[in-house]
C-alpha atoms as one frame of an Amber mdcrd trajectory, in Angstrom:
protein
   0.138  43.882 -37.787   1.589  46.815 -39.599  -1.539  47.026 -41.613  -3.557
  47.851 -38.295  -0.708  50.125 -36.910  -1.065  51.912 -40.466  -4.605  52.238
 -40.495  -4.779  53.830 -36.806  -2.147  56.412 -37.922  -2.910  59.990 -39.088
  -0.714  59.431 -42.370  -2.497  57.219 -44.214  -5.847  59.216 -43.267  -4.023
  62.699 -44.072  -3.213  60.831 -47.550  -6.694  59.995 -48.058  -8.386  63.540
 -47.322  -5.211  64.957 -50.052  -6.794  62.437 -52.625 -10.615  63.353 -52.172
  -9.706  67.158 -52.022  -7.826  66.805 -55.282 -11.007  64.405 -56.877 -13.477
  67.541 -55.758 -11.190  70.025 -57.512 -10.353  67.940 -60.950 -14.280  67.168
 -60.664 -15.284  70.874 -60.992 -14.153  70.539 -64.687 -17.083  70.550 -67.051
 -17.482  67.193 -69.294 -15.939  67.437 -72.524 -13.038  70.083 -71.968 -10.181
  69.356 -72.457  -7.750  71.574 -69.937  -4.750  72.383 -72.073  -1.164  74.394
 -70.577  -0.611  78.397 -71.255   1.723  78.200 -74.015  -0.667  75.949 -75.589
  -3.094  78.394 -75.220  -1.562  81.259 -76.413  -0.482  79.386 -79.630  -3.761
  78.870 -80.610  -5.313  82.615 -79.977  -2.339  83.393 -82.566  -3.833  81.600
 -84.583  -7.235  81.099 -86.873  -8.869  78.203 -85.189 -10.579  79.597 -82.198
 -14.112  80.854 -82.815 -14.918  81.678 -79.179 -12.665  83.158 -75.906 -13.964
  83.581 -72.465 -11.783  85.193 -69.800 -12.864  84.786 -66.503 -10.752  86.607
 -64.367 -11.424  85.584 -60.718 -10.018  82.152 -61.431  -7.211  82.851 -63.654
  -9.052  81.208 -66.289  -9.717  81.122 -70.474 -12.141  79.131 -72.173 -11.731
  78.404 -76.139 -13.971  77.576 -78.639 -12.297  75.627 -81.308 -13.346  75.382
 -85.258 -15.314  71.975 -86.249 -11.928  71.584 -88.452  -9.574  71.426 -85.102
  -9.844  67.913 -83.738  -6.660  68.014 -82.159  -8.539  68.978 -78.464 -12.237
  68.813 -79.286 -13.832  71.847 -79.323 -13.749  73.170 -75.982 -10.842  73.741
 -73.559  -9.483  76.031 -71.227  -6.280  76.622 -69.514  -5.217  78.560 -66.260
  -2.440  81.312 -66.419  -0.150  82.855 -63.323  -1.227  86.538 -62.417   2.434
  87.694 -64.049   1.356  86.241 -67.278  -2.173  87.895 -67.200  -1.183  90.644
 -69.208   0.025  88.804 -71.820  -3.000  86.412 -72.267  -5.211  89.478 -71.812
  -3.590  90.896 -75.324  -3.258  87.727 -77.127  -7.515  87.400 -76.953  -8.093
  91.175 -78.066  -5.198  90.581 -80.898  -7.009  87.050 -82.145 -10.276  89.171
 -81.276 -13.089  89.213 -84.713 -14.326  92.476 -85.629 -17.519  92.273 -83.039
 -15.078  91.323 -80.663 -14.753  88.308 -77.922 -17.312  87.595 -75.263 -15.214
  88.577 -72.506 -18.362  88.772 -69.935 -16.605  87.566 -66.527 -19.479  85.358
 -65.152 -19.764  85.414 -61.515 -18.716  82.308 -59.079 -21.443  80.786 -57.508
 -22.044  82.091 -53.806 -21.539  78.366 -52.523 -18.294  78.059 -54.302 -17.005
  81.278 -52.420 -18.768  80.123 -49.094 -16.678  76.637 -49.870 -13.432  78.547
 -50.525 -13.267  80.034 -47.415 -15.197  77.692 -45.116 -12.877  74.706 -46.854
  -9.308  75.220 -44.943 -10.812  75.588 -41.692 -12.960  71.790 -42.220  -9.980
  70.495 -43.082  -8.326  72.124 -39.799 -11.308  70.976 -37.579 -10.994  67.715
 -39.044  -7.354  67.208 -38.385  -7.961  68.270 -34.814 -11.367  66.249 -34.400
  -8.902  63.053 -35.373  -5.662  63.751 -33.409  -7.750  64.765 -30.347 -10.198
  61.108 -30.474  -6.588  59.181 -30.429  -5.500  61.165 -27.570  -9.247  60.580
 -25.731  -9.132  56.666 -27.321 -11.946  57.317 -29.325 -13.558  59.602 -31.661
 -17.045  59.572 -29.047 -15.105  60.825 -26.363 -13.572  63.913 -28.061 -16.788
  65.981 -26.649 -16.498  64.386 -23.411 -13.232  66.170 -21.578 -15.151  66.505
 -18.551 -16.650  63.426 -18.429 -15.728  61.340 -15.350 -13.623  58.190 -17.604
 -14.214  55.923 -13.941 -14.902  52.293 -14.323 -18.396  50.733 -13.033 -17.316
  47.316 -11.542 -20.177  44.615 -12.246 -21.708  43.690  -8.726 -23.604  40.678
 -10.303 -20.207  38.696 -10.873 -18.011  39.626  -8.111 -14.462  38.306  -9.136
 -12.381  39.507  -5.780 -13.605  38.612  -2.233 -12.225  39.273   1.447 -11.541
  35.394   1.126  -8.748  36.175  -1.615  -7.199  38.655   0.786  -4.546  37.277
   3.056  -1.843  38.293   4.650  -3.967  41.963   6.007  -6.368  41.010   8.405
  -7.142  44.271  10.025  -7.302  46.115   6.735  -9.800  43.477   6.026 -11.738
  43.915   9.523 -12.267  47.725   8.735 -13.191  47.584   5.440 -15.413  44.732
   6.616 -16.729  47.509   8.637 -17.414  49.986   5.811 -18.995  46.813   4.292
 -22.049  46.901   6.864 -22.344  50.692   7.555 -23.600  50.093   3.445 -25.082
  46.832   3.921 -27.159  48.346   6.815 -26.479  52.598   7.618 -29.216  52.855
  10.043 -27.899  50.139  12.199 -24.989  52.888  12.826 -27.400  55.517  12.764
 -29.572  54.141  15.603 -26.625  54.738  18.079 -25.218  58.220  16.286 -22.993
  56.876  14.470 -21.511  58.630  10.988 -20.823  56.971   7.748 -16.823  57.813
   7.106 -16.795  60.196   3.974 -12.924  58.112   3.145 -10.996  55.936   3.612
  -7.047  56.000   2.612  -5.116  52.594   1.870  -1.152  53.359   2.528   1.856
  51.346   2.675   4.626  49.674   0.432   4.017  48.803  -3.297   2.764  44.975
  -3.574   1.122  44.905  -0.275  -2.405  43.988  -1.953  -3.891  47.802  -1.691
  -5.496  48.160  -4.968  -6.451  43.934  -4.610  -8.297  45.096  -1.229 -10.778
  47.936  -3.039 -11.487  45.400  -5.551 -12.333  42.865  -2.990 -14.679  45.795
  -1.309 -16.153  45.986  -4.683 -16.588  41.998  -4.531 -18.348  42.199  -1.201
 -20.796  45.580  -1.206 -23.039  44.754  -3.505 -22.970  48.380  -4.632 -22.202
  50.152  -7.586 -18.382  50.808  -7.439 -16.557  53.352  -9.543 -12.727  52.822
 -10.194 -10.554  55.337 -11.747  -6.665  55.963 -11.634  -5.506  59.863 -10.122
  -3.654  59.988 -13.137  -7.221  60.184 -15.433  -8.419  63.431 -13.703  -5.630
  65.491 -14.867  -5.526  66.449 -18.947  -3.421  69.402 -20.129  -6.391  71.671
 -21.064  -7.516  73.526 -18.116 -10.575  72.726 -15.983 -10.963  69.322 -17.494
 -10.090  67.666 -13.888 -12.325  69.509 -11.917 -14.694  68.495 -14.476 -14.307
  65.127 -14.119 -14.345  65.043 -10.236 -17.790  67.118 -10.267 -18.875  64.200
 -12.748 -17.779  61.476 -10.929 -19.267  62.269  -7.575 -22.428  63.226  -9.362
 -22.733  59.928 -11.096 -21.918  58.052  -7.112 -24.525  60.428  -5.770 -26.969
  59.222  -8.068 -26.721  55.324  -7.777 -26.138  55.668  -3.954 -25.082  53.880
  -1.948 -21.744  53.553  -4.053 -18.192  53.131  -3.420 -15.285  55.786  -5.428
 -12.024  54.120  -5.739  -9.162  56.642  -6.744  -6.120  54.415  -7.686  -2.335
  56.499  -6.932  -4.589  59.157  -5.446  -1.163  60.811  -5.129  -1.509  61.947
  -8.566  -3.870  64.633  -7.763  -3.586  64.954  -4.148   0.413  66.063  -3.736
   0.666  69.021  -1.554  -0.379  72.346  -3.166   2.478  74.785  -3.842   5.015
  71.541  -4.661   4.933  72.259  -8.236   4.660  75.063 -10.586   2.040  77.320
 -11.492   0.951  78.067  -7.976  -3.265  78.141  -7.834  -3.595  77.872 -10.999
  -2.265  74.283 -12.153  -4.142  72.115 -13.430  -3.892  69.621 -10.722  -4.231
  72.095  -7.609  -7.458  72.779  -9.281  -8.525  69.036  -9.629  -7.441  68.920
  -5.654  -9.444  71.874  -4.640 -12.513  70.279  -6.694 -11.841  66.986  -4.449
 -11.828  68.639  -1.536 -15.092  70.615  -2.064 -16.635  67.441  -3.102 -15.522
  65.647  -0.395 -16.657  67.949   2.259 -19.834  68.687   0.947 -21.163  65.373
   1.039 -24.567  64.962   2.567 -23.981  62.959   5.863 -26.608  60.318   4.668
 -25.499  60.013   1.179 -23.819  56.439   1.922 -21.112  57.668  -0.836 -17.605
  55.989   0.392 -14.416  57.494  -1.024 -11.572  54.818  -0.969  -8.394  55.870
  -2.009  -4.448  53.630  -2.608  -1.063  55.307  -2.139   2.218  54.471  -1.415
   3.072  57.838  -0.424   0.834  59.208   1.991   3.545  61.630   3.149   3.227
  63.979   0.383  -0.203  64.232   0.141  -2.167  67.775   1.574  -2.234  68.037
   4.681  -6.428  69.477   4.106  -6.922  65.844   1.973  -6.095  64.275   5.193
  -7.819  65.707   7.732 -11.021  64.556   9.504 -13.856  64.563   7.978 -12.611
  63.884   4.635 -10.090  60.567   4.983 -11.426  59.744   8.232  -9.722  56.721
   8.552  -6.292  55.543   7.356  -5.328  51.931   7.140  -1.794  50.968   6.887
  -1.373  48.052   4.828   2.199  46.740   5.503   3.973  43.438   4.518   3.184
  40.067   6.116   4.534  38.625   8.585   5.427  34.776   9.135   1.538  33.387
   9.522   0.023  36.371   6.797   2.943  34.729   4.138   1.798  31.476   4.794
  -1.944  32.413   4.019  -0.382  34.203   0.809   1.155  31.486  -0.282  -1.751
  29.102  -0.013  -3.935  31.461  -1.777  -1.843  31.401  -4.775  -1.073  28.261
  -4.844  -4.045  27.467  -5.493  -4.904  26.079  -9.025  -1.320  24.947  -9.688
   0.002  21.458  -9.072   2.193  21.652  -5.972   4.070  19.108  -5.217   3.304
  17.206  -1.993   6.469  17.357  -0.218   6.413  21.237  -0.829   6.177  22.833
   3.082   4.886  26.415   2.165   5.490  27.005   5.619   9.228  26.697   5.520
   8.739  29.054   2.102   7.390  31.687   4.050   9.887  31.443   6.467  11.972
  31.749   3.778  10.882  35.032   2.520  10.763  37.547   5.500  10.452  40.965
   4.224   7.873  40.060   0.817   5.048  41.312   0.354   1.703  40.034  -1.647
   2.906  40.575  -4.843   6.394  38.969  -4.450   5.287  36.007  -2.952   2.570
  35.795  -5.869   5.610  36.292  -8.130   7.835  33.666  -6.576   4.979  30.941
  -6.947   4.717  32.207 -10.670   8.270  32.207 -11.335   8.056  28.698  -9.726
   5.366  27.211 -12.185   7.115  29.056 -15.479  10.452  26.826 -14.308   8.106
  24.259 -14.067   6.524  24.430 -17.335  10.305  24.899 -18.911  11.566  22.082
 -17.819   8.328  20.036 -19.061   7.738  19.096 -15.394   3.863  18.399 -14.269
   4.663  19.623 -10.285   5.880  22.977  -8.660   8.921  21.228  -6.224  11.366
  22.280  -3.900  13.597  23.064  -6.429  11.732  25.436  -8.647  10.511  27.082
  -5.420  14.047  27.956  -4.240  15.468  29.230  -7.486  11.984  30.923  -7.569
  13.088  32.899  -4.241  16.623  33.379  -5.977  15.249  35.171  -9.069  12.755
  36.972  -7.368  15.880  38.451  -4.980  18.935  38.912  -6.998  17.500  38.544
 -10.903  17.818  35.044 -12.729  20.969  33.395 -13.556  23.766  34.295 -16.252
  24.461  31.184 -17.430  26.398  32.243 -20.402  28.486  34.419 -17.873  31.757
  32.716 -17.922  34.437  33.703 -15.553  37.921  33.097 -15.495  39.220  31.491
 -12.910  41.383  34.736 -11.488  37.987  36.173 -11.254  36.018  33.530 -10.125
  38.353  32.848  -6.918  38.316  36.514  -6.072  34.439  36.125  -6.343  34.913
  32.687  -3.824  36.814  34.795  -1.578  34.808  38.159  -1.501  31.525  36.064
  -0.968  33.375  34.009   1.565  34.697  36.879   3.590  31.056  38.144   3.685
  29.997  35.023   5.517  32.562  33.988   7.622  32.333  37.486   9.193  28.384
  36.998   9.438  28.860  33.811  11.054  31.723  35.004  13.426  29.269  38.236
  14.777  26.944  37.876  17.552  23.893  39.612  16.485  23.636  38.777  12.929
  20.954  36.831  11.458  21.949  32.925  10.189  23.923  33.032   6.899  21.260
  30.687   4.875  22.944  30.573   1.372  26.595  31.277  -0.458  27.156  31.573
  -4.122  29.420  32.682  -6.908  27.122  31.605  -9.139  26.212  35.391 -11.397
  22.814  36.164 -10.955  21.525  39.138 -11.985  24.051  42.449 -11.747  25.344
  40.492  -9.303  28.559  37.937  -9.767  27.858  36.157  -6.843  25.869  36.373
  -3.140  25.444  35.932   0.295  22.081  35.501   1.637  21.304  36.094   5.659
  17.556  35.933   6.504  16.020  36.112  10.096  14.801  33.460  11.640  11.685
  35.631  12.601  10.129  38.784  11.261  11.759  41.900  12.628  10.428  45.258
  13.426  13.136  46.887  15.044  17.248  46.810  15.347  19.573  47.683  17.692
  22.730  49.597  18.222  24.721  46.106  18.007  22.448  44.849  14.990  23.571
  47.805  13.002  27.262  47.591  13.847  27.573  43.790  12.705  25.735  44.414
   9.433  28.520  47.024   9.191  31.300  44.508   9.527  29.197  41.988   7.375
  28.873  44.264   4.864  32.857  44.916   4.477  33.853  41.302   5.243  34.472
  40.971   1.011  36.109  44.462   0.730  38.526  42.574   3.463  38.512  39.557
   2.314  40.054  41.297  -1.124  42.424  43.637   0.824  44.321  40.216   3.024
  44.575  37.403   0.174  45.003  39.272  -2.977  46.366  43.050  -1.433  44.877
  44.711  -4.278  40.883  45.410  -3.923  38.508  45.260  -6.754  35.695  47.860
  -7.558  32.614  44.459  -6.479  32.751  46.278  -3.061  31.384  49.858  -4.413
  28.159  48.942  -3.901  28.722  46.849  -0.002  30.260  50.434   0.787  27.476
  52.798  -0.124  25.167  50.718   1.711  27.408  50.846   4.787  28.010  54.456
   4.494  24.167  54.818   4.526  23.565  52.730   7.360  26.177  54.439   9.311
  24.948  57.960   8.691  21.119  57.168   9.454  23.179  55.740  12.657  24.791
  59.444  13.281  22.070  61.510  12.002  18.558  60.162  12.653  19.140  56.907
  15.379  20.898  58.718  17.912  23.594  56.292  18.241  26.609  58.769  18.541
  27.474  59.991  21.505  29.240  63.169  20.110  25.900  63.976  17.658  23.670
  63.079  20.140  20.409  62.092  20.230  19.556  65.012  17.568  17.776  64.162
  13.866  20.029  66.276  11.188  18.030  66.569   8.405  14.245  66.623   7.419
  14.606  62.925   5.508  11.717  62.740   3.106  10.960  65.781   1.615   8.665
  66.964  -0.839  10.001  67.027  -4.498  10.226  70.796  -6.085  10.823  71.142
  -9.342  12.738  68.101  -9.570  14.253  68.818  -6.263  14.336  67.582  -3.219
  13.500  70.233  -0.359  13.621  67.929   2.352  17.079  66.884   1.469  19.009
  70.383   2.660  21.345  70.410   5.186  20.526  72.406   8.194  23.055  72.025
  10.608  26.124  74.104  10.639  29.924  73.205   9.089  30.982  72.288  12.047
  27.938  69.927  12.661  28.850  68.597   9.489  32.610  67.833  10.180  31.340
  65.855  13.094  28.897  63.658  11.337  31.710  63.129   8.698  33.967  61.956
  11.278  31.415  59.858  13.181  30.514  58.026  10.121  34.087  57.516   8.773
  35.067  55.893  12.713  31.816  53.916  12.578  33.209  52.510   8.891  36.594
  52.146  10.795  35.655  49.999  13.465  33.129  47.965  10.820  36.242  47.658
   8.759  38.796  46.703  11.670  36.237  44.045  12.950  36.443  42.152  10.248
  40.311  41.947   9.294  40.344  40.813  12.891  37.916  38.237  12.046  39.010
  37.134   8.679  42.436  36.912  10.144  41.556  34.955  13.040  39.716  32.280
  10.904  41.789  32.473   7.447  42.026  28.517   7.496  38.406  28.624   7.775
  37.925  31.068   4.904  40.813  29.189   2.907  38.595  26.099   3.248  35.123
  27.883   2.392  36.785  29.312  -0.793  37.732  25.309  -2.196  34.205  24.472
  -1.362  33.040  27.184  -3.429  35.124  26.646  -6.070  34.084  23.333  -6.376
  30.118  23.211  -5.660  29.497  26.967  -6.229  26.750  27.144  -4.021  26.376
  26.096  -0.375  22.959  25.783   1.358  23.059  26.608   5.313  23.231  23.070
   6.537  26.817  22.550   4.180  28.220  26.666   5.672  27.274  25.224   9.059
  29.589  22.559   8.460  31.923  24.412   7.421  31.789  27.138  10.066  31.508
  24.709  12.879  34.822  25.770  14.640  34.123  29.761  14.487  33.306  30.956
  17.963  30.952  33.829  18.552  32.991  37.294  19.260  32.820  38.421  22.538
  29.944  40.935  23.656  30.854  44.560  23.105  31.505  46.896  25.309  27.918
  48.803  26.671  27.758  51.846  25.368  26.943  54.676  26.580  25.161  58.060
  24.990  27.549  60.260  27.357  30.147  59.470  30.212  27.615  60.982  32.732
  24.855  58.856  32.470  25.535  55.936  34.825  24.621  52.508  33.439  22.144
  50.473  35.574  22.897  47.231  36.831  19.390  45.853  36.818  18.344  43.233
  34.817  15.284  43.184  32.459  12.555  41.335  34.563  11.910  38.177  33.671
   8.674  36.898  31.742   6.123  34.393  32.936   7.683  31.948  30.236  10.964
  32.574  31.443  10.373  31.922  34.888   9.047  29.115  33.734  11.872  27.768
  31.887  14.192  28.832  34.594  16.493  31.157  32.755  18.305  33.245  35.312
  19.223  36.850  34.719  21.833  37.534  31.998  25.346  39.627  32.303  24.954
  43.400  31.661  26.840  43.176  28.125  23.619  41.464  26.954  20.662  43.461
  28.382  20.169  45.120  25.268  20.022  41.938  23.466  17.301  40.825  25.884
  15.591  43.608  25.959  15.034  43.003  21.928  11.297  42.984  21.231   9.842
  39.522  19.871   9.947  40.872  16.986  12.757  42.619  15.961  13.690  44.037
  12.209  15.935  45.512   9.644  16.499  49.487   9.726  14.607  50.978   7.138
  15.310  48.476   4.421  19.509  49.761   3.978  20.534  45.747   4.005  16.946
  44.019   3.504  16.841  40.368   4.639  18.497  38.345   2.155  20.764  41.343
   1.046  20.328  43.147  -2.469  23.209  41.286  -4.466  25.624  43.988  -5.981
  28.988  43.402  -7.830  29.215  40.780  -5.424  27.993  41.118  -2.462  24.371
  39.854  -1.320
């Protein structure tokens, strides 16, 4: 291993060009002369054995004759001197000089020798640039090739990825299905004047199966498809981008119909004037050459462009546009029935155990997307395979969802008991005010078992996928999320720093609250703030405040009331039910986890708060006393019409969710709270 890693360096090459320079010079040395030092030298011109002495200036150089008597050298040697001791040298040979004098003739150096001199130190230069520049390029063939498109041709006679591996997406599926035929068959679109889309962008969250759906396109066209990352367009010598772009679109032009498939196009595509250099960086270059490229494809060149990002915000707004990315799929995160699918598709190939109801896994999971379930069944089989078992249970699947959440498990994490009852009490205060709220989702799971950063959690997951939250939603994960920071304050009186991280995510919740959800009445419905920005020089622009002082002393005291009331809601809770907690803690304590059927048990005597008060966005907009109407189902069913205080419960889409990921289903486990 370090033989290989010494060969690829530049060191032991460098050594090896030293050694062959210094062979070549030693080698210019006639055979049979013997080089000799100065003083050497100059002790035998003083004296009587030299019969011949040639000075030859340019090199610094004497050659002696010796006397068949002098055997001490052979006859011929020679010895270099310094240019301050060329005087001196210079008089010992006319001193030791014979009557007829030396043959001091300087010959002349060869042409080739003084072409080598010069030509010599820039090879070598040439060389060491040729070398460090083919590791850069990964290869000594491609140092020629800057602006050479480096894309991938995916075989089309082996397809590895299908639409039939895809689950979880189905309308990303149905268009690119759709981009499918207009390849398979263009003049089927054609006939009815139909155009060929020039791109198509993939957007959403990491892991949602983006770059897993172009390689499934390349799977299913049966067309030459070129895959490169935005990243391999941009080099640090100018031009070299644009270069590649010209090259790649040549090559798809050529071999049409073809598919391109820019990976992270956000690489290259970021908004121009976001960075520095202005029209002349690099990558505003590459952009502009994209652009061009794009636009000026012939409309019957069946040459797709399919791009991935996870940040389609910050992309150019000209990138975008019609014409160019004409359509824009959002890939997003399963829901309940697209998990399921995910699940079965990678379980496939590994020995699941029959009682195993991927179903109730899914259900399990709200929230993950294609690569975390992929990694829980993993995670599952590599807990399988350590414990020498031959089936993926129920078991490995649920610490599978635990690692995959909160990290795996510090077993060698040993707390005392102080701490660990503190833990017992902080997760327990989290719960019990969960359980005791009306609009909080189930609590499924309690532990002070460390896991993770984490020295204990609290998981709450949905019982369905959720795509929206309301006013009262927010508010309760609020008090959930200070129920341990209470919990702390009324048993022990003296709070630990496990609730630093429960309180930034409150504080965030309740200033998106203020700020961007409209839900204070003395804000307003007004969005402070431009939220996402666009990074500038390591900056975020987007992140200014533009709202006055005064603006701002209102939002400060909105969100610190909204804390308040999170905060006062559950002492009142905890306080109301401190037998309850009392008893949660010793059942802690002595299982260390609890599943949801053993809390239910447990929390079978907590009642439900009471409804809040409506609330109103200002004193002078009158509340209506209507109803929501009824559906078909629950006419059906009989349910009659429910009391004001819960109309905004009822009016909850099927489908509500989380706000913007601040508390994700599950909870992200800090010091101690999940």
């Amino acid at each position: 291993m370090n033989l290989k890693r010494l060969t690829r360096g530049p060191v032991l090459w460098i050594a090896i060009a030293v050694v062959i320079l210094w062979v070549g010079m030693t080698s210019l040395t006639p055979p049979g002369v013997q080089r000799i030092d100065t003083s050497e030298g100059l002790a035998l011109l003083g004296g009587d054995t030299v019969e011949q002495a040639r000075i030859t200036e340019g090199q610094q150089r004497v050659d002696l004759t010796l006397s068949e008597d002098f055997d001490d050298h052979g006859r011929a040697v020679q010895f270099y001197y310094v240019e301050p001791l060329g005087d001196e040298v210079v008089d010992a040979v006319i001193e030791s000089a014979p009557e007829d004098g030396w043959d001091a003739l300087v010959p002349r150096t060869p042409w080739w020798m003084n072409l080598l001199s010069i030509m010599l130190p820039f090879i070598i230069i040439l060389g060491l640039f040729w070398f460090l520049m083919s590791r850069m390029q990964g290869g000594g063939s491609r140092v020629m090739q800057f602006g050479k498109s480096r894309a991938k041709l995916v075989s089309k006679e082996n397809p590895q990825v299908t639409f039939a591996d895809v689950a979880g997406v189905d309308e990303a599926v149905e268009e690119l299905q759709e981009i499918k035929e207009f390849l398979a068959d263009p003049a089927k679109f054609q006939a009815v004047g139909a155009k060929i889309p020039k791109g198509v962008l993939l957007y959403g969250q990491p892991g949602t199966g983006k770059t897993l759906l172009a390689r499934a396109v390349a799977g299913e066209a049966g067309v030459p498809f070129y895959s490169i990352s935005g990243s391999d367009f941009v080099e640090m010598f100018v031009g070299v981008g644009a270069s590649r772009v010209r090259d790649l679109f040549d090559q798809a032009k050529q071999n049409a119909p073809a598919i391109i498939f820019i990976d992270e196009i956000d690489a290259v595509g970021r908004h121009r004037g976001a960075g520095m250099g202005g029209g002349h960086d690099e990558r505003e270059q590459t952009l502009n050459q994209m652009l061009v490229e794009m636009d000026g494809f012939d409309v019957n060149a069946n040459v797709i462009l399919i791009a991935a990002t996870n940040r389609p915000d910050i992309l150019d707004p000209a990138l975008l546009r019609p014409g160019r990315f004409d359509r824009q799929i959002s890939v997003d995160a399963p829901d309940l029935q697209g998990r399921e699918k995910i699940l079965h598709v990678h379980a496939q190939g590994k020995p699941v155990a029959p009682d195993v109801d991927l179903h109730a896994v899914a259900k399990r999971t709200p929230g993950f997307t294609g690569a975390d379930l992929a990694n829980v069944l993993n995670e599952a089989a590599l807990l399988t395979a350590r414990t020498n078992g031959t089936l993926v249970g129920n078991h490995e699947l649920d610490e599978a969802i635990d690692r995959v959440i909160a990290g795996p498990q510090k077993r060698t994490r040993l707390m005392n008991e102080k701490e660990k009852k503190i833990t017992a009490y902080h997760e327990g205060g989290h719960a019990l005010v969960a359980a005791a709220l009306r609009y909080t989702d189930p609590v499924t799971k309690v532990t002070i078992l460390p896991r993770g950063r984490a020295l204990g959690y609290t998981m709450v997951m949905p019982s369905e996928d959720k795509y929206s939250t309301t006013r009262n939603e927010l508010l309760d994960q609020l008090a959930y999320a200070m129920g341990g920071r209470v919990a702390e304050e009324i048993v022990f009186h003296d709070p630990t720093t496990g609730a630093s991280n429960d309180i930034e995510k409150a504080t965030a919740i309740a200033r998106k609250m203020v700020t961007q959800y409209g839900m204070s009445e003395k804000v307003g419905a007004v969005k402070l703030g431009q939220g996402d920005g666009e990074p500038f020089v390591g900056m975020d622009r987007g992140h200014g405040r533009e709202y006055s002082d005064q603006v701002a002393f209102i939002v400060d005291a909105e969100v610190r009331r909204l804390m308040d009331f999170a905060h006062d809601e559950a002492y009142e809770i905890l306080n109301q039910y401190r037998d309850v907690l009392d008893g949660l803690v010793l059942e802690l304590l002595e299982r260390e986890t609890l599943n949801q059927a053993e809390l239910a048990e447990v929390f079978s005597r907590v009642v439900k708060r009471e409804p809040r008060d409506v609330w109103l966005s200002s004193d002078g907009r009158p509340v209506s006393d209507l109803p929501p109407v009824r559906t078909p189902a629950e006419q059906a069913a009989g349910n009659g019409h429910m009391p004001p205080q819960d109309e905004a419960a009822a009016a909850k889409p099927e489908h509500p969710a989380a706000p913007v990921g601040e508390v994700p289903p599950g909870g992200t486990p800090d010091g101690r709270l999940g």
